[in-house]
BADRENDREN-600234 format. One record per residue: x, y, z of N, C-alpha, C in turn. Coordinates in pm, whole numbers, padded with zeros to 5 digits. Layout:
BADRENDREN-600234
<<X; Y; Z>; <X; Y; Z>; <X; Y; Z>>
...
This chain:
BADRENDREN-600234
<<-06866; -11073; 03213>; <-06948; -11000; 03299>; <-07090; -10990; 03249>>
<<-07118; -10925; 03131>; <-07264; -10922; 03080>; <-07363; -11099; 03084>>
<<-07228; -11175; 03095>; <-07340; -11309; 03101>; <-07425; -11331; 03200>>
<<-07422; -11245; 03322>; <-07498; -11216; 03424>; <-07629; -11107; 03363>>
<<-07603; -11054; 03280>; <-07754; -11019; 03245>; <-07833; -11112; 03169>>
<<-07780; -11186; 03100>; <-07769; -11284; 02977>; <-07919; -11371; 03097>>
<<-07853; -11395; 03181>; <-07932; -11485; 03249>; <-08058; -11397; 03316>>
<<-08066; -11292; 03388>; <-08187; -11287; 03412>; <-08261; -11268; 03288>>
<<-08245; -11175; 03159>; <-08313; -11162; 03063>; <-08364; -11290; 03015>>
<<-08307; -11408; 03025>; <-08396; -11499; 02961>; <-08462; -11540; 03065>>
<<-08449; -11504; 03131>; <-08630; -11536; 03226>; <-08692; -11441; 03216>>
<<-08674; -11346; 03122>; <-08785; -11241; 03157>; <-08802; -11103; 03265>>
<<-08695; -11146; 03315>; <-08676; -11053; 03396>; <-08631; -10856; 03414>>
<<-08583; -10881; 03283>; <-08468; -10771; 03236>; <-08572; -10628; 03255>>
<<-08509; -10517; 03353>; <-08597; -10420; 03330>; <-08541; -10336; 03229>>
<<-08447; -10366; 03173>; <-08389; -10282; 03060>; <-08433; -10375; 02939>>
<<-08356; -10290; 02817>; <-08412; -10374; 02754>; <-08317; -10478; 02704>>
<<-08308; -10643; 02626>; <-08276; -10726; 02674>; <-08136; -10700; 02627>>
<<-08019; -10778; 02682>; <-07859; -10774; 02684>; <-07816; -10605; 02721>>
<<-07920; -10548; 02773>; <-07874; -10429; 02758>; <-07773; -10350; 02848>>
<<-07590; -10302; 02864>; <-07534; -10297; 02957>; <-07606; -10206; 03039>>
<<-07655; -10211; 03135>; <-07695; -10093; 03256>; <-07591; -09973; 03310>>
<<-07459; -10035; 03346>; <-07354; -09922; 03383>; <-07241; -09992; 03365>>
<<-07074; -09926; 03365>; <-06970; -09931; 03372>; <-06920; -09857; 03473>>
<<-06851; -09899; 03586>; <-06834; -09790; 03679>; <-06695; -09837; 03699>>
<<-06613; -09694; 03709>; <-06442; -09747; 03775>; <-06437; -09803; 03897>>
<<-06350; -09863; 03957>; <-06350; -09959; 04053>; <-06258; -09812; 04122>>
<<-06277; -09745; 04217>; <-06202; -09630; 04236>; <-06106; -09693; 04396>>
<<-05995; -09647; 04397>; <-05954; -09680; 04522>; <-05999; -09622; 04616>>
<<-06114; -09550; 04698>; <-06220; -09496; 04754>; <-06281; -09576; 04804>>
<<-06339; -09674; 04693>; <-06459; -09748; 04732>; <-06416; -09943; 04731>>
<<-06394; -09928; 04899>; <-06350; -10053; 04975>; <-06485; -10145; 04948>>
<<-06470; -10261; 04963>; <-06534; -10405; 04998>; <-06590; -10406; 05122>>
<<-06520; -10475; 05167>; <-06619; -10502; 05320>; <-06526; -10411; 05396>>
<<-06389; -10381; 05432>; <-06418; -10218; 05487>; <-06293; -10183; 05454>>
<<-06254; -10092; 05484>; <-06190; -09980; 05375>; <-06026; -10060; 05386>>
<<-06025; -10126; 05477>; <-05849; -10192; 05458>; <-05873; -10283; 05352>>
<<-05996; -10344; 05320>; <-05917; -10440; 05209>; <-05877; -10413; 05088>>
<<-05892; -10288; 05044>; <-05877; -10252; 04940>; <-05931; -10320; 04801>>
<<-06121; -10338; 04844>; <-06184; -10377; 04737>; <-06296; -10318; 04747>>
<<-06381; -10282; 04649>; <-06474; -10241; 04598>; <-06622; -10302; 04661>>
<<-06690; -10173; 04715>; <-06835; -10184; 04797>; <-06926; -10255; 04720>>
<<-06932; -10390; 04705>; <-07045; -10437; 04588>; <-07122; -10560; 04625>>
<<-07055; -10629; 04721>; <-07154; -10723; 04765>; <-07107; -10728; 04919>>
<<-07252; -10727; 04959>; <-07321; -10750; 05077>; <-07306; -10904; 05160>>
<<-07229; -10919; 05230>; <-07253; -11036; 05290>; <-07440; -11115; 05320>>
<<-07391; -11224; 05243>; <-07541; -11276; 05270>; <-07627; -11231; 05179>>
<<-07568; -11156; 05090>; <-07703; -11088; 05001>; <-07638; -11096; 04850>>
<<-07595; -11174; 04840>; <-07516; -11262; 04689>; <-07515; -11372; 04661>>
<<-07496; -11390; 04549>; <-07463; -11525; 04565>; <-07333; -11605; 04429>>
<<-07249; -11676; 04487>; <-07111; -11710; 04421>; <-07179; -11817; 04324>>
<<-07118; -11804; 04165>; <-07164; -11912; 04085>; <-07207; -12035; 04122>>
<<-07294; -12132; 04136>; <-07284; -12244; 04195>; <-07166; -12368; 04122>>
<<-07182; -12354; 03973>; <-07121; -12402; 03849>; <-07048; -12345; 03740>>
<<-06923; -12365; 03727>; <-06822; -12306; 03666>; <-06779; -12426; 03590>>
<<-06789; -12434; 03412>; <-06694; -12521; 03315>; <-06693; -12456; 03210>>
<<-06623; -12496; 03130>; <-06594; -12421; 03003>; <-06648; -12596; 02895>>
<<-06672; -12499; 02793>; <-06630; -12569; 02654>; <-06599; -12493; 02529>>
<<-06575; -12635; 02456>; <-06465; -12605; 02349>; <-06520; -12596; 02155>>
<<-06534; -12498; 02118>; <-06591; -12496; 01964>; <-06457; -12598; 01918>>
<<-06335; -12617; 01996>; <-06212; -12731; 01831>; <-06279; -12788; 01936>>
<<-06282; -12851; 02024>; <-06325; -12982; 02106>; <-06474; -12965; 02121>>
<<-06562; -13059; 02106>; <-06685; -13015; 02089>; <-06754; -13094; 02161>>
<<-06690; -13221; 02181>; <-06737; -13336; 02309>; <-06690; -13364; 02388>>
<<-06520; -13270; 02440>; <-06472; -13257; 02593>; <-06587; -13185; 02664>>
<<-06623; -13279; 02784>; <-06658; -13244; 02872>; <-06552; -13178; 03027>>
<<-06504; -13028; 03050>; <-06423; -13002; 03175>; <-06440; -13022; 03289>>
<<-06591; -13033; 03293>; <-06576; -13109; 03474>; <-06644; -12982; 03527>>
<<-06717; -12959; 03652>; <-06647; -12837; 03705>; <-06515; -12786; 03770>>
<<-06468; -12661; 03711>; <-06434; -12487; 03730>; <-06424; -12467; 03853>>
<<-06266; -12410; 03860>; <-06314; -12267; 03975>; <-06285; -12147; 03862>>
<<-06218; -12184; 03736>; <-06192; -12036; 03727>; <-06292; -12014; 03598>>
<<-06284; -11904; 03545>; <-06327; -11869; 03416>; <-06261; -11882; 03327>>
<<-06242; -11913; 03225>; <-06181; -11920; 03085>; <-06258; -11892; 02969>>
<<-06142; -11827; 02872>; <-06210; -11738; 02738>; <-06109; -11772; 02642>>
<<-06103; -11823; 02533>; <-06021; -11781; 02421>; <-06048; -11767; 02293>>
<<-06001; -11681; 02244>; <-06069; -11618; 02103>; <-06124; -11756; 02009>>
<<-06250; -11767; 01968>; <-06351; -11841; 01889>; <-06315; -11955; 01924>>
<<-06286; -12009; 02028>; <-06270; -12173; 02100>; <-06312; -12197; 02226>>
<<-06240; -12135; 02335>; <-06318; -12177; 02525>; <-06380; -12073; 02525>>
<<-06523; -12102; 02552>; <-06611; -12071; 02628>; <-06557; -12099; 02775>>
<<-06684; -12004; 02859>; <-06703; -12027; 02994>; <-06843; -12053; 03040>>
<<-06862; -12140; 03112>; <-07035; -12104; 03114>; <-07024; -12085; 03311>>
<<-07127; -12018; 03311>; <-07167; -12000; 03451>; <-07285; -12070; 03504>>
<<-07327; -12059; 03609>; <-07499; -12113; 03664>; <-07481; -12060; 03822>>
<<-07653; -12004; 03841>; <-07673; -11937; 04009>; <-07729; -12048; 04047>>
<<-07801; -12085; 04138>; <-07903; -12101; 04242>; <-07972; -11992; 04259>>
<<-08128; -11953; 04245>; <-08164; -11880; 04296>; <-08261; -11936; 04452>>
<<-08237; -11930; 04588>; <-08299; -11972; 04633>; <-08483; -11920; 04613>>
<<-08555; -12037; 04662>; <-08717; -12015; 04670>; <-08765; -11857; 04744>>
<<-08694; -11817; 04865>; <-08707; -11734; 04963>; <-08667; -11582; 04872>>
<<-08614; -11611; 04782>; <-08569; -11419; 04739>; <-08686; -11411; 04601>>
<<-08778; -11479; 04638>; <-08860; -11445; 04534>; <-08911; -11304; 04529>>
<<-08899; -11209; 04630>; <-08886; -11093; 04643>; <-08828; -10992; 04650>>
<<-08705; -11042; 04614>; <-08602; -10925; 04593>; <-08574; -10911; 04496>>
<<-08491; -10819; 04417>; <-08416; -10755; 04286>; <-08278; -10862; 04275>>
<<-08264; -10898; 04130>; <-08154; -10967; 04136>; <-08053; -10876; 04040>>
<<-07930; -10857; 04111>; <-07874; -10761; 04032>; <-07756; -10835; 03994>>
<<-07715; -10862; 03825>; <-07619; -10968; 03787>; <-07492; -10847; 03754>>
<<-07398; -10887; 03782>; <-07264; -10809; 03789>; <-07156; -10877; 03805>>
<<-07077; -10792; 03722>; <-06917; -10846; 03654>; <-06854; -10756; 03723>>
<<-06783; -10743; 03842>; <-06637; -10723; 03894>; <-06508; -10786; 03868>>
<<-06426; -10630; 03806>; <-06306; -10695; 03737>; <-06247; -10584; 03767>>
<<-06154; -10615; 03870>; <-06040; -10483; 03951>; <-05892; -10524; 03863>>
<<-05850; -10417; 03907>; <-05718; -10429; 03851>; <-05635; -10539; 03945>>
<<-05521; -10567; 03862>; <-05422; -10661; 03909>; <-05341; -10635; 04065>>
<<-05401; -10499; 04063>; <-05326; -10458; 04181>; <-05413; -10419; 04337>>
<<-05545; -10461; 04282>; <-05655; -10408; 04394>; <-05676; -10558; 04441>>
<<-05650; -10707; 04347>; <-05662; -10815; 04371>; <-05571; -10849; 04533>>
<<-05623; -10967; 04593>; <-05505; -11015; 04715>; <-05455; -11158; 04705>>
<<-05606; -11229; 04653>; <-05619; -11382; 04680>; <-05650; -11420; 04544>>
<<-05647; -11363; 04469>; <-05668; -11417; 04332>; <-05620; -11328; 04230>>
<<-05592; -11381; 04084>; <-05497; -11305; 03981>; <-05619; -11365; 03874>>
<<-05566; -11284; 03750>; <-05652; -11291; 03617>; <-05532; -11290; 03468>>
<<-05540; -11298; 03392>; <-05485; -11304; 03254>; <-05546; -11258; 03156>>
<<-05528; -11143; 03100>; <-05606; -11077; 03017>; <-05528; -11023; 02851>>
<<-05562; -11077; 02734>; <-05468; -11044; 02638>; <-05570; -11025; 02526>>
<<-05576; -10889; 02480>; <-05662; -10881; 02329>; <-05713; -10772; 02362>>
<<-05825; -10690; 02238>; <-05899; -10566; 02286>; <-06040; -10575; 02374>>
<<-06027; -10699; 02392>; <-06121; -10727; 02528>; <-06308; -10709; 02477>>
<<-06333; -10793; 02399>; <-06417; -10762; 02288>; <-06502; -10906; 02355>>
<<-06642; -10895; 02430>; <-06695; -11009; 02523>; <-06845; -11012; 02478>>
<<-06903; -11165; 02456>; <-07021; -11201; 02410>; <-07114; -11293; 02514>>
<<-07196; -11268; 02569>; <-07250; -11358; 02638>; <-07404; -11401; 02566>>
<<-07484; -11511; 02608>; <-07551; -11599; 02581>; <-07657; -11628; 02706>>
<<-07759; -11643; 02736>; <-07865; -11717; 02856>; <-07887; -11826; 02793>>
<<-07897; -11933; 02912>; <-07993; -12059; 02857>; <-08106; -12024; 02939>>
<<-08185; -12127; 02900>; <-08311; -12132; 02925>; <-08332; -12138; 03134>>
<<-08396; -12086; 03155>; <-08412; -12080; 03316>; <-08476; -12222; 03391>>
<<-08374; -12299; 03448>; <-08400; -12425; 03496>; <-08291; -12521; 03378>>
<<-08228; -12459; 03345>; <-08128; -12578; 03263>; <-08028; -12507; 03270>>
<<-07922; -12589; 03330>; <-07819; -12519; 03390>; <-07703; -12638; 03339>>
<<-07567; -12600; 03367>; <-07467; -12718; 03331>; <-07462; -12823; 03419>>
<<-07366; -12939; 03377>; <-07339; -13028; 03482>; <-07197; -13102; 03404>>
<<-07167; -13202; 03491>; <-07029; -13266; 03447>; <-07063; -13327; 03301>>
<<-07141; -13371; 03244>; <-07136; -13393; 03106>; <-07169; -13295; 02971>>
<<-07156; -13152; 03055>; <-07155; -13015; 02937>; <-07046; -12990; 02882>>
<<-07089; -12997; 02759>; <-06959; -12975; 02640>; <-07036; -12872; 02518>>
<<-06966; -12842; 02427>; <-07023; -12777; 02335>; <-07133; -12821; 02237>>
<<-07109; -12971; 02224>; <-07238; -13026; 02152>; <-07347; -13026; 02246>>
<<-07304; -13034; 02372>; <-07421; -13084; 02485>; <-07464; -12973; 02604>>
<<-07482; -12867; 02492>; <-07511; -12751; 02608>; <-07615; -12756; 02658>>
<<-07641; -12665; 02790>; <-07790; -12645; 02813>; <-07902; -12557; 02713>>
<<-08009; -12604; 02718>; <-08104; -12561; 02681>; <-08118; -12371; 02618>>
<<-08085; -12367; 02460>; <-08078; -12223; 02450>; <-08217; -12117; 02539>>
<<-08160; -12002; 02591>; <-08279; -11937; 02607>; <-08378; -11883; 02526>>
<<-08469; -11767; 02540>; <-08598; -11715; 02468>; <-08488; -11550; 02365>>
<<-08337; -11529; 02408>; <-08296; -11437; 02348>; <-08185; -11434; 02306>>
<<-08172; -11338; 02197>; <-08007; -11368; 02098>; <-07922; -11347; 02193>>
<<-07756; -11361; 02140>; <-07673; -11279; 02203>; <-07670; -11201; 02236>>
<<-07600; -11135; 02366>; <-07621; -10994; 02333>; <-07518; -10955; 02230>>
<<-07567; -10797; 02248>; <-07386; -10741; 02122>; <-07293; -10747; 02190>>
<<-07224; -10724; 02128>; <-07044; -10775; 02213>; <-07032; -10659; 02275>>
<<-06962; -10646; 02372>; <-06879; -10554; 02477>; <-06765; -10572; 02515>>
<<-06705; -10441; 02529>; <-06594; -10398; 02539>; <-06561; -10449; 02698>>
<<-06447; -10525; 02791>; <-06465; -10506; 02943>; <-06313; -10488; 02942>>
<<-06252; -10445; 03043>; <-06120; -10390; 03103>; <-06151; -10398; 03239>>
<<-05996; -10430; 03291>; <-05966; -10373; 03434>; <-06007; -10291; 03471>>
<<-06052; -10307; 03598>; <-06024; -10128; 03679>; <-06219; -10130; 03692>>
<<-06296; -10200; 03644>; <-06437; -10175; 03640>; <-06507; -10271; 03715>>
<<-06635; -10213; 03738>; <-06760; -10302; 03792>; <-06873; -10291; 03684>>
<<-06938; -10364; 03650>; <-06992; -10437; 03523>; <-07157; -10439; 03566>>
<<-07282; -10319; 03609>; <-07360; -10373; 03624>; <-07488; -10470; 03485>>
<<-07533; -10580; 03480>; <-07536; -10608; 03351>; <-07647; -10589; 03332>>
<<-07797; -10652; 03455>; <-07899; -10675; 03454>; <-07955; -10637; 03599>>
<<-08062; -10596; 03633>; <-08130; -10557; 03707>; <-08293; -10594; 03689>>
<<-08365; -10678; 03771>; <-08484; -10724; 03772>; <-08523; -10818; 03866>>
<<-08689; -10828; 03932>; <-08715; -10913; 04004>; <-08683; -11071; 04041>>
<<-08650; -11121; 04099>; <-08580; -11262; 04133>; <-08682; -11316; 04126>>
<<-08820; -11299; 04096>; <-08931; -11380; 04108>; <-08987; -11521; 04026>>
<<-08930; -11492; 03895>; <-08915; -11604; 03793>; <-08777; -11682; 03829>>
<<-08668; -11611; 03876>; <-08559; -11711; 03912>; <-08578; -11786; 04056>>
<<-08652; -11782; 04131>; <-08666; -11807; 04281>; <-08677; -11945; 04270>>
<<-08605; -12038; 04312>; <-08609; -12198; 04340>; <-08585; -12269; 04234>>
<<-08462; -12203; 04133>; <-08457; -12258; 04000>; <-08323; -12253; 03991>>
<<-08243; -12282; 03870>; <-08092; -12195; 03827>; <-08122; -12168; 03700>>
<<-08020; -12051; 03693>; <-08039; -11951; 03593>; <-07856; -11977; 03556>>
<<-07820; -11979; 03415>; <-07702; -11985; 03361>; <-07734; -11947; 03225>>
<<-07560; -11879; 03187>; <-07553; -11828; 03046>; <-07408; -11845; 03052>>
<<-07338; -11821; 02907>; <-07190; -11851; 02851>; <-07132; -11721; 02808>>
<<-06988; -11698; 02819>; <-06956; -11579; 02781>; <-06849; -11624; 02672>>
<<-06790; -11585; 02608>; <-06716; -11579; 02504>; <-06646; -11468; 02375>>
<<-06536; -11476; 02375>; <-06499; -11389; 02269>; <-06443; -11420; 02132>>
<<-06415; -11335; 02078>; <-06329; -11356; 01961>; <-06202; -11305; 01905>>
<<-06178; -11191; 02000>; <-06059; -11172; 02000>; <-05954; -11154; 02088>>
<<-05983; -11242; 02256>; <-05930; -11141; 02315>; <-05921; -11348; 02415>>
<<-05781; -11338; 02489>; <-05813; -11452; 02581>; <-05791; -11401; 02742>>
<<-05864; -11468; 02798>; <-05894; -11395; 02944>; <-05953; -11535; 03036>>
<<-05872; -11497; 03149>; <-05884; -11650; 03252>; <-05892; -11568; 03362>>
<<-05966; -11603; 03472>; <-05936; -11526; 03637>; <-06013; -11643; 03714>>
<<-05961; -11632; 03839>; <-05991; -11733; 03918>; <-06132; -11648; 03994>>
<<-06223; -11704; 04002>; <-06360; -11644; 04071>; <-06345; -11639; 04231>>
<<-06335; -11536; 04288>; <-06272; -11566; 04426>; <-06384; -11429; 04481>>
<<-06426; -11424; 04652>; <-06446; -11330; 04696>; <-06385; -11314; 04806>>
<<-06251; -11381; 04855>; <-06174; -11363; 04976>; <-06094; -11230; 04926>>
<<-06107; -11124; 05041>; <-06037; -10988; 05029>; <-06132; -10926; 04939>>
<<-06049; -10931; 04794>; <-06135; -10865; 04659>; <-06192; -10936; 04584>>
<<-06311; -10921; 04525>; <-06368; -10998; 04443>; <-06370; -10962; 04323>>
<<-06364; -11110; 04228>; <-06349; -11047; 04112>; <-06467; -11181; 04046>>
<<-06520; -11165; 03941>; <-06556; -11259; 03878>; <-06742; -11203; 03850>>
<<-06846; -11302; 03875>; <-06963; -11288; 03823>; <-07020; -11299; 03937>>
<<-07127; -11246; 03974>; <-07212; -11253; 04065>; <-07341; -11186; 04038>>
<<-07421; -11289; 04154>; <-07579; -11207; 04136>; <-07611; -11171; 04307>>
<<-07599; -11051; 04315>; <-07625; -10963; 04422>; <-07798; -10950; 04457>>
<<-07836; -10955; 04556>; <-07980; -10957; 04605>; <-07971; -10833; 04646>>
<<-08103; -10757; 04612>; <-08181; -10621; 04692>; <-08309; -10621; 04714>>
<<-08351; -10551; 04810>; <-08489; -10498; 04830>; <-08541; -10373; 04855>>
<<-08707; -10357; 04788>; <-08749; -10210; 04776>; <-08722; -10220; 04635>>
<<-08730; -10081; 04584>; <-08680; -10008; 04493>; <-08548; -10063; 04388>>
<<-08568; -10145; 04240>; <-08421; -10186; 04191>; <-08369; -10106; 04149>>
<<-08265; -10121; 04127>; <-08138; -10085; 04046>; <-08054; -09928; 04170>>
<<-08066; -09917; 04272>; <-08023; -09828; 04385>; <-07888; -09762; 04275>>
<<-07837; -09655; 04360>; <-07743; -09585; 04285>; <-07611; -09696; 04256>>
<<-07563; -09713; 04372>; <-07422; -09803; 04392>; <-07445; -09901; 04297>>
<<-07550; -09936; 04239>; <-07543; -10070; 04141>; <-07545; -09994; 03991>>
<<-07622; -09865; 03981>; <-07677; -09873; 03856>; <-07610; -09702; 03811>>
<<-07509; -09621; 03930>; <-07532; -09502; 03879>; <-07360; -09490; 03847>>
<<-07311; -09408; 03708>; <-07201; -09402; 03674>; <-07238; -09401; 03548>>
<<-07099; -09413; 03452>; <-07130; -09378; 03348>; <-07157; -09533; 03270>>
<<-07199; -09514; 03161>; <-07324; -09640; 03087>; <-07208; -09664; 02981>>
């Protein structure tokens, strides 16, 4: 989830300061998706998100498998990585890009499942803005590091919404923006889906005023 901040911060974007988590909020059974039967969580806006464009993993024991693209995410302690990448279109050069990790429980899911084993201990990474993956990314052959460290590791669990980063889309507008997440003690796979409930990484669009309550207010 935090690899969604990972990425606007290395453009510069970050109104916090950089890797810094913004909120943790429970995924409450209250607060529906698109409307209150599906039994998922109010967080993205039709039309005003946007689904990874690029999903692969690589491998620290394999270091020159290239996976292809992903639909799902994969993590395993000090070996698979996952890497992500947006599209930011040219046109939201004016809106707030808000990067967020939704991760409901096993039981709020409909159309998609996850695998989660360890104390859930998560590291993400930005590359550089405009270098993004493709079918020949592997661990020797990553994209382009960004302008900032890791962040510190974080704790993520079920049951939460993950806001990571909050900042203008204006440096990301007509580019892609990608970063890698990874752990060390903990292995974790989910299929990135937004049919019914969504679970996975996303970068949510706003306008006016960033970081609105529903994205940014709960406990930190």
């Amino acid at each position: 989830m935090k690899l969604i901040v990972s990425l606007i911060a290395s453009l510069g974007l970050a109104s916090a300061a950089p890797f810094e988590l913004l909120s943790k909020r429970a995924l409450g059974d209250h607060e529906w998706a698109r409307s209150k039967r599906d039994g998922c969580p109010a967080y993205l806006e039709e039309g005003q998100y946007e689904f990874p464009h690029y999903i692969t993993q690589i491998s620290a024991r394999e270091p020159d498998r290239a996976f292809g693209s992903q639909l799902s995410g994969v993590v395993t302690p000090n070996d698979v990585s996952s890497v992500f990448s947006f599209d930011v279109p040219a046109d939201r050069a004016d809106a707030n890009c808000t990067l967020e990790f939704l991760f409901p429980r096993a039981d709020q899911l409909r159309s998609s499942a996850f695998s989660y084993d360890g104390p859930g201990t998560f590291f993400f990474t930005g590359y550089l803005a405009g270098s993004c993956p493709g079918p020949n990314t592997t661990f020797n052959n990553q994209p382009t590091a960004g302008v900032f460290p890791p962040f510190p590791p974080i704790h993520m669990e079920p049951g939460y919404a993950y806001t990571l980063d909050v900042g203008p889309c204006t440096f990301a507008a007509g580019t892609c923006v990608a970063g890698v997440t990874s752990s060390n003690d903990t292995t974790f796979s989910f299929f990135q889906d937004t049919d019914e409930c969504a679970i996975g990484i996303y970068n949510a669009y706003s306008y006016g005023l960033p970081c609105p309550v529903e994205y940014c207010g709960g406990d930190a």
